[in-house]
C-alpha positions as CSV (number, residue, x, y, z in Angstrom):
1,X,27.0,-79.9,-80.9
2,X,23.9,-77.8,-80.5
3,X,21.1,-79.5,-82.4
4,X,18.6,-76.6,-81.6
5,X,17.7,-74.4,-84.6
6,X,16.9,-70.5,-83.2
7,X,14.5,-69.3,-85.5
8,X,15.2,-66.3,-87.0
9,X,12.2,-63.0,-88.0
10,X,12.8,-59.3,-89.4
11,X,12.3,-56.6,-87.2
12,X,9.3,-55.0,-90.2
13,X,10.6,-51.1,-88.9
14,X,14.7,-51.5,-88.9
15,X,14.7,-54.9,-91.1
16,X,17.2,-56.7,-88.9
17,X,17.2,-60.2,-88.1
18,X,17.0,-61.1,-84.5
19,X,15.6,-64.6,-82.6
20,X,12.1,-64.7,-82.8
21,X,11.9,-64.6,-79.1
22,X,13.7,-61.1,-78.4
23,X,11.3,-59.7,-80.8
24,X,7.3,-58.6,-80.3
25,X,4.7,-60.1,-82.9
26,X,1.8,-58.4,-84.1
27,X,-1.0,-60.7,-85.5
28,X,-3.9,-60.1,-88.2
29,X,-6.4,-62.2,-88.5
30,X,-8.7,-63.7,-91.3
31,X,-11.3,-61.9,-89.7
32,X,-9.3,-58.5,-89.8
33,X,-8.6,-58.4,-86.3
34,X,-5.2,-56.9,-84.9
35,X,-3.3,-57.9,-81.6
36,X,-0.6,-58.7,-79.9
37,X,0.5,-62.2,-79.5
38,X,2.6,-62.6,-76.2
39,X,2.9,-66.8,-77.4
40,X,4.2,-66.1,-80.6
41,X,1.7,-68.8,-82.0
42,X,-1.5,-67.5,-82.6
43,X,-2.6,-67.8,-86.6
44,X,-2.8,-65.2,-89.1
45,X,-0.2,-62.8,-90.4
46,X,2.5,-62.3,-88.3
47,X,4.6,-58.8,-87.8
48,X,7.5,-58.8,-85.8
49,X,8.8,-55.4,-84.2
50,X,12.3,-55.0,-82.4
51,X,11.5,-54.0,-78.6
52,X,13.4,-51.2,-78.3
53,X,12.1,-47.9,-77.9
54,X,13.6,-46.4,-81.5
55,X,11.9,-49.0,-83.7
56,X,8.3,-48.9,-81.4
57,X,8.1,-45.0,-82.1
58,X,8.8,-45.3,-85.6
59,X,6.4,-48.1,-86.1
60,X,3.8,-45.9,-84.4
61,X,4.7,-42.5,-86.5
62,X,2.4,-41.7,-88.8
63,X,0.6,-45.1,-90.0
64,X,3.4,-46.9,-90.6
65,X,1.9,-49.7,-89.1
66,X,-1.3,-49.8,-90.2
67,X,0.4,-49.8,-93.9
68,X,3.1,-52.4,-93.0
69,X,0.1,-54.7,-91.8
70,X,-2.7,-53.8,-94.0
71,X,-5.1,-52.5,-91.7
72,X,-5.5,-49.7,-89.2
73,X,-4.1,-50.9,-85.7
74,X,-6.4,-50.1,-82.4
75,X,-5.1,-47.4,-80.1
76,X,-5.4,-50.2,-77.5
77,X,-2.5,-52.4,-79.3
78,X,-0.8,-49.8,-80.0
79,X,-0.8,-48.5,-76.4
80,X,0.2,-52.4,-75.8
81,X,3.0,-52.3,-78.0
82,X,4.7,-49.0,-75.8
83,X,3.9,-50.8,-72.4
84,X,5.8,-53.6,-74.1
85,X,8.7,-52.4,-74.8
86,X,9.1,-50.6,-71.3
87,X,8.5,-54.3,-69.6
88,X,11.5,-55.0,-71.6
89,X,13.6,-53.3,-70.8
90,X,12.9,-54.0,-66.8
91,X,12.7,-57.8,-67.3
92,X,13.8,-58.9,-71.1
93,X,10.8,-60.1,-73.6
94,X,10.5,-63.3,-71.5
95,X,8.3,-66.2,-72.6
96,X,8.0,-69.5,-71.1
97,X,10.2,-72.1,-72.7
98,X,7.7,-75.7,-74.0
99,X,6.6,-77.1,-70.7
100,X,6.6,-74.5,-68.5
101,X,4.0,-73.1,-66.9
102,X,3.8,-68.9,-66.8
């Protein structure tokens, strides 16, 4: 038997549930800021967007995403969150596993 919970988010665009992993999380901070958060373990409020091209343009249309995380989003994330969904697709939204180095 598999005693390994996968932990489970919402994709905040298409509201499916996928493994935390597969998905990209957006982070604000106390302080207001708003990044991306490659570890998936930086604190604040956590946003979690499906890496696939359809949900990344709709998160980006209009200000969706500055309304879905309460504050306006950089151009710079933003441009992060595009080049992060083509990396996906070439390699899969690869972290390292606990104990591993990068």
């Amino acid at each position: 038997m598999n005693g390994k919970k996968v932990p489970m988010r919402m994709c905040a665009i298409c509201r499916s549930l996928k493994p935390k992993r597969e998905l990209i999380r957006l982070v604000r901070t106390a302080d207001g800021q708003v990044f991306m958060d490659e570890t998936g373990k930086k604190p604040g409020r956590g946003l979690y967007v499906c890496p696939e091209k359809k949900c990344v343009d709709e998160a980006l249309k209009g200000s969706r995403l500055d309304k879905t995380i309460g504050r306006a989003v950089d151009q710079d994330v933003k441009q992060q969150l595009k080049n992060a969904v083509f990396e996906s697709k070439d390699e899969g939204l690869q972290r390292p596993n606990k104990g591993e180095a990068r």
